[in-house]
Every structure is written in structure tokens, then in C-alpha cells.
C-alpha positions in Angstrom: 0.0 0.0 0.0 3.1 2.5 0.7 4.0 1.7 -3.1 1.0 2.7 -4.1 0.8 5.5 -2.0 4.1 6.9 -3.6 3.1 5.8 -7.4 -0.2 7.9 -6.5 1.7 10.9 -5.5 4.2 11.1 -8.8 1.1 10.2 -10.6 -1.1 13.9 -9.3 2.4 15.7 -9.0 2.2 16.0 -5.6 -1.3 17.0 -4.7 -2.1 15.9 -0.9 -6.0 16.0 -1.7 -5.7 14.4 -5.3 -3.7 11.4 -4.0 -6.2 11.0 -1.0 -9.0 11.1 -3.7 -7.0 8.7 -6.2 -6.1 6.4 -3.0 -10.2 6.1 -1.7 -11.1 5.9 -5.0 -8.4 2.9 -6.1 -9.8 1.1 -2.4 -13.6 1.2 -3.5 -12.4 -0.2 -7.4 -11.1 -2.7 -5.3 -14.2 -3.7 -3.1 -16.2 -3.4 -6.1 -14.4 -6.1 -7.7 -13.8 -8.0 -4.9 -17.3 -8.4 -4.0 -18.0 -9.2 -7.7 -15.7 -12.1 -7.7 -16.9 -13.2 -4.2 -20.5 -13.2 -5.9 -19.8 -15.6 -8.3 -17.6 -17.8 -6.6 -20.3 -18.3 -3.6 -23.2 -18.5 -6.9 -21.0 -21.5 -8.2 -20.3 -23.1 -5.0 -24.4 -23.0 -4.3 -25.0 -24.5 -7.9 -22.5 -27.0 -7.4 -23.1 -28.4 -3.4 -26.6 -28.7 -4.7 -25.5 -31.7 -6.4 -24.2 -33.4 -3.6 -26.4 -35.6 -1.2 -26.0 -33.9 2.1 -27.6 -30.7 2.6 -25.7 -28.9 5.1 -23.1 -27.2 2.5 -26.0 -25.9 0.5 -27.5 -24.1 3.3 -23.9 -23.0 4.7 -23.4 -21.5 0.9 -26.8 -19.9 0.6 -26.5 -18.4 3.8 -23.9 -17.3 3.3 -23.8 -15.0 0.3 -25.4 -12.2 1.3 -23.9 -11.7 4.3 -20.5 -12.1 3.0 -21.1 -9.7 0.5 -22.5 -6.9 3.1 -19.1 -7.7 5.6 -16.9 -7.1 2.3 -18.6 -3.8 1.7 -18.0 -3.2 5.3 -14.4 -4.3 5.8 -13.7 -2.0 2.6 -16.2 0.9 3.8 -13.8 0.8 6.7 -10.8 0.8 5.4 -11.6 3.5 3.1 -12.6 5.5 6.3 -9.0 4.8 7.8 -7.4 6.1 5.5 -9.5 9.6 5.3 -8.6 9.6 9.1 -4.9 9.7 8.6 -4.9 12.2 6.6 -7.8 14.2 7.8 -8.8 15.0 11.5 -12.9 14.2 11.6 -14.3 12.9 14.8 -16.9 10.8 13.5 -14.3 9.0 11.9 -12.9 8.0 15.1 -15.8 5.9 15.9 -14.8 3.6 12.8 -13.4 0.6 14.7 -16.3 0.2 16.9 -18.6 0.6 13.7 -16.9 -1.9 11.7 -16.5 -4.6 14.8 -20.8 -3.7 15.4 -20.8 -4.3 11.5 -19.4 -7.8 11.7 -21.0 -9.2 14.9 -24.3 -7.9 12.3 -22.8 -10.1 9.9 -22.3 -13.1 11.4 -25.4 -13.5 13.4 -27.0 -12.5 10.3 -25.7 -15.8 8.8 -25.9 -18.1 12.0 -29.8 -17.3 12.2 -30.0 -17.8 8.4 -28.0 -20.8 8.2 -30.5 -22.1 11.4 -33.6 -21.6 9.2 -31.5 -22.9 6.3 -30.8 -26.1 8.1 -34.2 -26.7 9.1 -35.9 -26.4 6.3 -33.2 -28.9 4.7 -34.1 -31.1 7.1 -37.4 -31.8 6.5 -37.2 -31.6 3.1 -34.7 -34.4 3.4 -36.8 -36.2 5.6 -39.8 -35.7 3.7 -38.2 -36.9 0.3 -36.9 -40.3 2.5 -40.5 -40.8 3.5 -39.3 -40.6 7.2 -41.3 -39.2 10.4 -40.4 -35.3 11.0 -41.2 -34.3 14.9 -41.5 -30.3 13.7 -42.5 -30.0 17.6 -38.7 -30.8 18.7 -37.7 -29.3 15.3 -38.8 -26.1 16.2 -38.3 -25.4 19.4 -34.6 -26.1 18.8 -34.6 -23.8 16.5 -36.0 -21.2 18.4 -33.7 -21.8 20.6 -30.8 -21.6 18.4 -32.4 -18.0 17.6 -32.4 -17.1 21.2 -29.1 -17.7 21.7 -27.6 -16.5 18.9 -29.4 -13.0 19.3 -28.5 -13.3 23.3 -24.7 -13.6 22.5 -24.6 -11.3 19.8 -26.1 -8.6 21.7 -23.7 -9.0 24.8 -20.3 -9.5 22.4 -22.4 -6.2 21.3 -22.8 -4.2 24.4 -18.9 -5.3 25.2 -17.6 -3.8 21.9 -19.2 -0.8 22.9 -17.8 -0.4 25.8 -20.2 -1.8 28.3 -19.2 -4.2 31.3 -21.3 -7.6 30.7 -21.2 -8.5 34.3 -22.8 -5.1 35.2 -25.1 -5.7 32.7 -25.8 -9.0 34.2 -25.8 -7.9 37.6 -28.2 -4.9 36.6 -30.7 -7.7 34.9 -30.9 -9.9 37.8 -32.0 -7.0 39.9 -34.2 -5.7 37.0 -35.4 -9.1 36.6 -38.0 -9.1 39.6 -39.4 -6.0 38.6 -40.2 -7.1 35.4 -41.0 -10.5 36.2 -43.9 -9.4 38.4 -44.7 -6.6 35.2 -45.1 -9.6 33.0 -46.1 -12.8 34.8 -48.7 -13.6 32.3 -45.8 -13.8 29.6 -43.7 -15.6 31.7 -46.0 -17.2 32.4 -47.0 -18.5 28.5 -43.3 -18.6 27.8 -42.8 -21.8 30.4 -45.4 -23.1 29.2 -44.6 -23.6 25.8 -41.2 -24.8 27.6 -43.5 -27.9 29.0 -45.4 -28.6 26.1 -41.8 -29.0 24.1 -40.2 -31.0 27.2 -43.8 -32.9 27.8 -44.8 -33.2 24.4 -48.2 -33.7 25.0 -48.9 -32.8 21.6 -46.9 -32.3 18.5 -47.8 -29.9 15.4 -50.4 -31.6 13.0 -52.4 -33.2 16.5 -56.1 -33.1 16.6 -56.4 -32.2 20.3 -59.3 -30.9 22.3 -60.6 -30.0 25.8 -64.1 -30.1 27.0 -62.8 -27.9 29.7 -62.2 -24.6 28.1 -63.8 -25.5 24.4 -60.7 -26.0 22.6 -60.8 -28.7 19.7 -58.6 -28.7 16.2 -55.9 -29.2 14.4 -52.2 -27.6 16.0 -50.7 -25.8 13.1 -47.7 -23.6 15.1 -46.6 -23.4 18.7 -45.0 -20.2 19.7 -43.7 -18.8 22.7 -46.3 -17.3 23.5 -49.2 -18.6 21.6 -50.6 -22.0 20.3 -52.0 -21.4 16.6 -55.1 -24.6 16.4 -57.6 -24.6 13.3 -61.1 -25.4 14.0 -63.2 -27.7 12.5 -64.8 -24.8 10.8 -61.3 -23.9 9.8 -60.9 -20.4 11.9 -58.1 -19.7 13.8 -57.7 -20.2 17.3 -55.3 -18.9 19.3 -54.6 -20.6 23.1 -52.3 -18.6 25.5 -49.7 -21.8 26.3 -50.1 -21.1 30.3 -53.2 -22.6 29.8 -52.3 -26.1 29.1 -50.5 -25.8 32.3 -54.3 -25.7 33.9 -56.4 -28.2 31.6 -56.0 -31.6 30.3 -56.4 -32.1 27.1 -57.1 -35.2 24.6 -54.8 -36.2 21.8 -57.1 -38.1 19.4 -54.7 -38.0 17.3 -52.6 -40.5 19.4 -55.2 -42.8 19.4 -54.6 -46.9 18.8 -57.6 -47.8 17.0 -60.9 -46.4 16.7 -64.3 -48.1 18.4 -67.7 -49.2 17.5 -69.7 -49.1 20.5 -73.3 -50.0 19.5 -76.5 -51.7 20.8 -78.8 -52.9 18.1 -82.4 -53.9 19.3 -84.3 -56.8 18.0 -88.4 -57.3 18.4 -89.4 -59.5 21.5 -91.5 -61.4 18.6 -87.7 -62.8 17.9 -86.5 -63.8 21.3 -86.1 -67.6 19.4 -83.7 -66.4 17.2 -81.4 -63.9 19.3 -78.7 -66.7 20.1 -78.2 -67.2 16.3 -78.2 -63.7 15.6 -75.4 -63.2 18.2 -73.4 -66.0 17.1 -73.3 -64.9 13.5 -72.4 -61.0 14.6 -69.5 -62.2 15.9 -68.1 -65.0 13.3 -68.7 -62.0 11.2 -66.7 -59.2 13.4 -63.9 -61.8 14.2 -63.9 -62.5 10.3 -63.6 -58.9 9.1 -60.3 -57.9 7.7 -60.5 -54.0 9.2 -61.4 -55.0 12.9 -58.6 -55.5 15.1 -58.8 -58.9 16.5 -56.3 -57.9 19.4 -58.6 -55.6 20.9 -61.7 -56.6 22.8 -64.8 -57.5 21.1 -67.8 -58.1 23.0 -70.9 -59.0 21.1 -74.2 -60.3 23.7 -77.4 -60.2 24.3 -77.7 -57.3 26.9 -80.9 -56.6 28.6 -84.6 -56.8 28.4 -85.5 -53.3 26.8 -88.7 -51.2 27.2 -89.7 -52.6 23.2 -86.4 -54.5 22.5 -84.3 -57.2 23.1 -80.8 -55.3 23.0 -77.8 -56.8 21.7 -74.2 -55.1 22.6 -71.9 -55.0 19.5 -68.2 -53.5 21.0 -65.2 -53.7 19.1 -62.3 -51.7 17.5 -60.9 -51.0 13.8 -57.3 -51.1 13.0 -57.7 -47.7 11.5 -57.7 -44.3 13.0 -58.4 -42.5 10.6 -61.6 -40.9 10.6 -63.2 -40.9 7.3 -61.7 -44.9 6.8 -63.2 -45.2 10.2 -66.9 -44.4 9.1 -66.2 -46.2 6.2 -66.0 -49.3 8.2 -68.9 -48.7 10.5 -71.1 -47.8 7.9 -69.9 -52.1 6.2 -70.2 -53.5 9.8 -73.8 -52.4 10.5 -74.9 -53.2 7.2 -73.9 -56.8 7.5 -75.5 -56.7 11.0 -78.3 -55.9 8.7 -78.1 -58.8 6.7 -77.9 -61.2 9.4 -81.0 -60.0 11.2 -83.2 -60.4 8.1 -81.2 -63.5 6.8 -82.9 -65.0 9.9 -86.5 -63.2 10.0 -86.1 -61.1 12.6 -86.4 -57.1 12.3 -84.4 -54.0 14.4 -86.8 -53.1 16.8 -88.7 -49.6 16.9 -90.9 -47.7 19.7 -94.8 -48.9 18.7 -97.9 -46.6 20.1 -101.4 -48.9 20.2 -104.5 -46.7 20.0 -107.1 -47.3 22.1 -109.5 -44.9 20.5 -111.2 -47.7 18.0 -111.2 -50.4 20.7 -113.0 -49.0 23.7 -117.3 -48.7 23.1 -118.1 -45.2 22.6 -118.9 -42.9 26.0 -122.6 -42.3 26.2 -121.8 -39.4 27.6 -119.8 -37.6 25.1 -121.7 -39.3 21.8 -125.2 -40.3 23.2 -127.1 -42.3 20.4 -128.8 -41.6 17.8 -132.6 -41.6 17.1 -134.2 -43.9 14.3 -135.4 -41.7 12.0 -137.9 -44.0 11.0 -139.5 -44.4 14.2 
């Protein structure tokens, strides 16, 4: 740089300002180019790890690029500023070191929180194209995590750079901390509790949960810090404070082994004769059916004396838990139930009113008789 310094100098003849102008103007050529060339090399290296089979270098690469190109503008910007300072006596361009170190901790956390997103999403694509599980629940809380932590550190290195002692910092949050732990409970309050849900897992993103005790059923579509995001049945948004799944239980359907039909089918008590059969040939059919799971109980008897029927108990479970396949099945299962009670002339029992109206003699009193007319 002294070389070119002196070839600047016999180049203007001499001229402080022009070789200062000449100099800056040589440095930003320079930055220019060198952030062109960095461009493309980063552009090829993207094209090129997105060949390979791992993921990780593709996300490092694409994460990288535009970062990289801001820190080389930077670390030029910088220099450029250096060099005005030595010749020239500005204050502001005193505060260029602390700018430029600012600049970089920028930079990099910049390409650590875009590298973490990077990464995640590579992961599940990955997943996802090797037909594997994804838990998006443990997924994404360690990757809000990663967040946290890289904002937390980056802010401290920060504050140090600028001149600011991190233990009084630290000391002046503990003490700070009660105050504004009382000032926002409640959010403390939601922020632990999304901290049990991700340690508990009692449900994972894609559940169909739901709690009789505060009204909540749907489908879990984000868990945040703060807020659960579940879509409704009638698809609008609902959005649960976590602290309170601290304070309910709540059902997982979703979790569910199998699914069960729990019915009682009711026969006439003109076909008492034939209820044995009838119960005999519901069950060779239920322990015969290719979607009921055998393993599970099944309980098919006749169950008590009814008001009008004769009531059979038909309990059992499907090896599906999915709920349209699952109606799908109940719908074949009591159609064949069906077939067996007419197969042996009996019918599915209904409430019967008798009136009385035609049977009793006519009240005297209410229609008195009628005279002959041809008396």
C-alpha cells in the first residue's frame, strides 16, 4: 500500500488532496471487484453443493452469500474510512473501529440465524423426500432456541464492543429481573409453558387435540412462545395462550390406537327364538372382518330386556384411526348386521304406540245415540 501511495503521488504531482481522492477511489475499485468475484464464486459453489447428497453445504453456501457480500462492503467501507482519518482530523471517523466490529457481529449473526432456518428447512425436506417421520415440535423449538441464543450472545459481544461491562449488565438484569418479572407474569407465564409442552410433548404440530374444559378442539398448526395457533373444525383460527395447558388436560385423538364401535342394536321380542343365532353370526362376522382389530376386545351379547327391544351389545375396534376410513367401516359393519337379522327373520326393533280410541265402546256421555229416524 506504501508503493501505491508513492506511485499515486508522482502520478497527481504531488497533490495531498488528489492522491487522497486517487487512493479512496483505487480502495472502492477494489471492493467493487472483490465483492463481484466473491458473488460468483459463492453463486457456483451453491450451484455446485446442490449436487451433492447432504444438505448442510448448500444451506452453509446460501447463507452465506449475502452476508459475505455486506461484511466485504463493510471491511472495505472501513478501510476507506482509515485512510481519510490519517490524513484528515474528523471525529466521526474516530468511531470507525467500533462501527466496523458492530458491523461484523451484524454479519455473522445474520448468517448463523440464516444458516439455522436454512438447516431446518433442509431437514425436512430431506426427511420428507426419504419418507421418514419429521417431529416439527422438537424441530422447532430447537430452532427457536438456536435463535435465542444466537441473538443473546450477539447482543452481549455487542454491548462489550461498545464499551459496556457484561457483568454489570448481568448484575443490573438480575435486579431488573424481579421488577419485570412481576410486570409480565402472564408472559412468563406463556413462555414456560410452551417450555412444557416442548419438554412434555403432549402434543406435536399436526395433532387433533381438544378440551371439553375450556372448548378448545382442532388441528395444531404452530406453537410459539407465547401462543398456540389450532384450526377449528370450521377452519378459523384459534389462538390458546400456552399457560393454559398448564391448567387443563387435554385429549390427543390423534394418538389414538384404533378407533371403536360401541353400538347396541335392538331386536323385536317377537324374535327372542332367534337372538342366540343372531349373536353368534355377529360375531363369526366381526372376528372374520379384515379391518377389525382382533387384538382388541370384542364383546358381542345379548344385553338386557329393553322397554320394546331385546338389546344386543356390539363392541369392538378397527385397526384404523383414521376418521373418514373409520366411518367407512362402521357404515360395512352395520350393514352386514343388517343382513344377518333379516337373513334369519327377525327385524331392528322400533318404539310402537297402540291406539285405544277404536277399541274402547263409545262414552254415552260424550256421543249419546242416535234416534231412528224411521220411528
Amino acid at each position: 500500500m506504501e508503493s501505491l501511495k508513492t506511485w499515486l503521488n508522482q502520478l497527481d504531482g504531488g497533490d495531498p488532496d488528489m492522491t487522497l481522492a486517487l487512493y479512496v477511489l483505487f480502495v472502492i475499485i477494489a471492493v467493487i471487484l472483490f465483492n463481484f468475484a466473491l458473488r460468483r464464486l459463492l453463486f457456483r459453489l451453491e450451484h455446485k453443493s446442490q449436487r451433492t447428497v447432504t444438505p448442510w453445504d448448500t444451506a452453509f453456501i446460501t447463507a452465506a452469500r449475502r452476508p459475505a457480500s455486506l461484511l466485504a462492503w463493510l471491511a472495505g467501507l472501513a478501510f476507506v474510512g482509515e485512510i481519510i482519518a490519517e490524513q484528515k482530523e474528523i471525529p466521526i471517523f474516530t468511531a470507525i473501529p467500533t462501527v466496523r466490529t458492530i458491523g461484523v457481529i451484524a454479519c455473522l449473526s445474520w448468517f448463523l440465524l440464516s444458516f439455522i432456518n436454512r438447516a431446518e428447512d433442509a431437514i425436512i425436506a430431506q426427511r420428507a423426500q426419504r419418507g421418514e417421520s419429521i417431529d416439527r415440535t422438537t424441530l422447532d423449538a430447537v430452532s427457536k432456541l438456536l435463535h435465542v441464543s444466537v441473538l443473546i450472545i450477539a447482543t452481549l459481544v455487542g454491548l462489550q464492543s461498545l464499551g459496556f461491562s457484561i457483568s454489570g449488565a448481568l448484575a443490573f438484569g438480575g435486579i431488573g429481573g424481579i421488577a419485570v418479572g412481576f410486570a409480565a407474569k402472564d408472559l412468563l407465564a406463556n413462555f414456560f409453558g410452551s417450555l412444557m409442552i416442548y419438554f412434555d410433548r403432549p402434543f406435536a404440530i399436526g395433532d387433533w387435540i381438544r378440551s371439553s374444559e375450556k372448548q378448545i378442539e382442532g388441528t395444531v398448526e404452530e406453537i410459539g412462545w407465547r401462543l398456540t395457533r389450532i384450526r377449528t373444525f370450521d377452519k378459523r383460527p384459534l389462538y390458546v395462550p400456552n399457560a393454559i395447558f398448564t391448567q387443563i388436560s387435554v385429549e390427543n385423538p390423534s394418538r389414538m390406537s384404533n378407533r371403536r364401535i360401541n353400538e347396541t342394536i335392538g331386536l323385536r321380542y317377537d324374535d327372542i327364538s332367534v337372538v342366540r343365532e343372531v349373536v353368534a353370526d355377529i360375531r363369526a362376522m366381526l372376528m372374520a372382518h379384515p379391518e377389525i382389530d382382533q387384538n382388541q376386545t370384542l364383546i358381542v351379547n345379548f344385553n338386557q330386556f329393553n322397554d320394546f327391544s331385546l338389546d344386543i351389545l356390539v363392541y369392538t375396534f378397527t385397526r384404523t384411526t383414521v376418521w373418514v376410513d373409520f366411518h367407512e367401516i362402521k357404515q360395512d359393519v352395520l350393514l352386514r348386521i343388517a343382513d344377518i337379522i333379516e337373513r334369519h327373520g327377525a327385524e331392528i326393533a322400533y318404539p310402537t304406540r297402540v291406539s285405544l280410541s277404536r277399541a274402547l265402546p263409545p262414552d254415552p256421555r260424550t256421543n249419546p245415540p242416535q234416534e231412528n229416524p224411521a220411528r
